[in-house]
N, C-alpha and C positions, 0 to 999 in steps of 0.2 A: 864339677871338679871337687874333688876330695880335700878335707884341708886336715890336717893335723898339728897337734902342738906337742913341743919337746917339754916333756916335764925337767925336771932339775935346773932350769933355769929363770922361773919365776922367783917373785920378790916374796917369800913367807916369813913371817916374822913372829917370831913366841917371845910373847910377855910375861915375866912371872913377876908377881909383886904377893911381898908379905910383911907384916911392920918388921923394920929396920933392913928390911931386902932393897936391895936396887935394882933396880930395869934393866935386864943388859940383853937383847936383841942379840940374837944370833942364829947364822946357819949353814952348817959345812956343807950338809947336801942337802937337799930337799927333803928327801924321803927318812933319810937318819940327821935328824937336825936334833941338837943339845939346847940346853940354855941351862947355867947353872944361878940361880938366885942366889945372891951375896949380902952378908950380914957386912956392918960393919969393920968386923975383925976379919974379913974376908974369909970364913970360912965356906963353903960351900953347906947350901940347905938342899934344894930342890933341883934335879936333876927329871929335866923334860923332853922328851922325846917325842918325834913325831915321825906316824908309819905310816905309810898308801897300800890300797890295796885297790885293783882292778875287779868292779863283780864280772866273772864268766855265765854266762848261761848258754848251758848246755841239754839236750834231750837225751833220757832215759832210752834202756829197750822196748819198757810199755807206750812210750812218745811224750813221757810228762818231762817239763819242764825242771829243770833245778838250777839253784844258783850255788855260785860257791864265791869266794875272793880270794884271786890272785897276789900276794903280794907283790908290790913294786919297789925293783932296787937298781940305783942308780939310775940314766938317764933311759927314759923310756918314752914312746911315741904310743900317742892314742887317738882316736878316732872319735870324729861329733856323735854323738848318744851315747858313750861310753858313762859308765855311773863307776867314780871312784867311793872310796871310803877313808878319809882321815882319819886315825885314831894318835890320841895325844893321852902320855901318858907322864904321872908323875910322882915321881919320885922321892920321899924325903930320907936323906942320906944321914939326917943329924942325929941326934939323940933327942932330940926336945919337938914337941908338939910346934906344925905351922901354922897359925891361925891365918885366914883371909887372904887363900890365895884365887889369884884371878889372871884368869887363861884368853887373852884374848887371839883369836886366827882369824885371817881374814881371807875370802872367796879367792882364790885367785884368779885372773882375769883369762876370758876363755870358759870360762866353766861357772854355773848356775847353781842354787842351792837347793839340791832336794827337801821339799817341805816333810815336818813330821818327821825325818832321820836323825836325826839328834839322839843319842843315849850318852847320859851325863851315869854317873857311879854315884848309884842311890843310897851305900853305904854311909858317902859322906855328905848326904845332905848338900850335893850340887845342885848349884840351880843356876839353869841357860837362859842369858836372852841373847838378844839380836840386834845388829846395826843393818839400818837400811841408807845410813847419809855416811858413809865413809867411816866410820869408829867412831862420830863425835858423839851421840847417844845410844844407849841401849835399852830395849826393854823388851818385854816377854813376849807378845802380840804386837807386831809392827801393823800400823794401819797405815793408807794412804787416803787423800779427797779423791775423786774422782766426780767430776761433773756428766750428769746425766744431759740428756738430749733436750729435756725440757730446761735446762738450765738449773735444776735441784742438786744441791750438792751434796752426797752421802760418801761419809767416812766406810772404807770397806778393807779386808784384810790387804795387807800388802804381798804381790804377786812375788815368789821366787825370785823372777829376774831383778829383784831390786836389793836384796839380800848384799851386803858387804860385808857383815862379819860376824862370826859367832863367840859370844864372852862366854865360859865358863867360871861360876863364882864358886868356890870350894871351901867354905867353911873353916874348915880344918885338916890337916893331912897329920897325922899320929905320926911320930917317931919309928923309922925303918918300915914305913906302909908307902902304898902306890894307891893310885888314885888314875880312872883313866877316864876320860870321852870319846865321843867319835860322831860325826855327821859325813854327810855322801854330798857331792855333787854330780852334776853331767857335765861334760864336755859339750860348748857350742858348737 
């Protein structure tokens, strides 16, 4: 039996935080979701966007393989082994430098983190880590214990399926620049 899930209807939530920025969670659609960071004086700083894309893979006339991405808008139905692609991008609308912004997204349920897919925006000296216990820590190399059959216990990488959420930490965002990432999952 085939199973699919509806995308646009999961719970995705973009965090922007920057000093004197407040938190404010938000998302109109899934696929074009905002979040705008607010200074005290309520001005808007950061303007966050988040896009899907569906990889296609298709064959050539010589019979090679190629991938491309689909993008995804509004609500759309996929299928278990589908590999999408997240990309979060951000925005500083101000005139003044953002110092320490931090992107958190998390797995949505139904769908697995492809390892290794992560590209963070090397310009700004991003740097990605990972939750594997719900958001409450992060770091670069998630390990888990894993007990061997002799009863020896050896710390080893943590598998995909454990993956909840990906932080992006952004340094700084320069005045009227963008700043994007992006990691893939599957569809269970």
């Amino acid at each position: 039996m085939k199973r699919s899930y509806l995308l646009g209807l999961g719970a995705v939530a973009l965090i922007a935080s920057a000093p004197l920025v407040a938190q404010i969670p938000t998302a109109k659609n899934f696929f074009q979701s905002s979040v705008n960071a607010q200074n005290v004086q309520k001005q808007q700083q950061v303007k966050l966007q988040l896009d899907a894309e569906k990889q296609v893979i298709a064959q050539d006339q010589q019979g090679k393989q190629t991938k491309s991405w689909q993008a995804l808008k509004g609500q759309v139905t996929v299928q278990p082994g589908d590999v999408l692609r997240y990309t979060i991008s951000g925005e500083n609308i101000s005139d003044k430098q953002v110092k320490n912004l931090t992107i958190n997204q998390p797995i949505p349920k139904g769908m697995e983190f492809v390892l290794k897919s992560t590209s963070a925006d090397a310009k700004s000296n991003s740097k990605v880590t990972y939750s594997i216990d719900g958001g409450r820590s992060f770091v670069e190399n998630p390990t888990v214990k894993v007990t061997l059959p002799n009863g020896k216990v050896e710390t080893k990488p943590a598998p995909a399926s454990v993956y909840t959420h990906v932080r992006m930490l952004i340094p700084s965002v320069e005045a009227k620049s963008v700043v994007k990432g992006s990691y893939q999952v599957q569809v269970k």
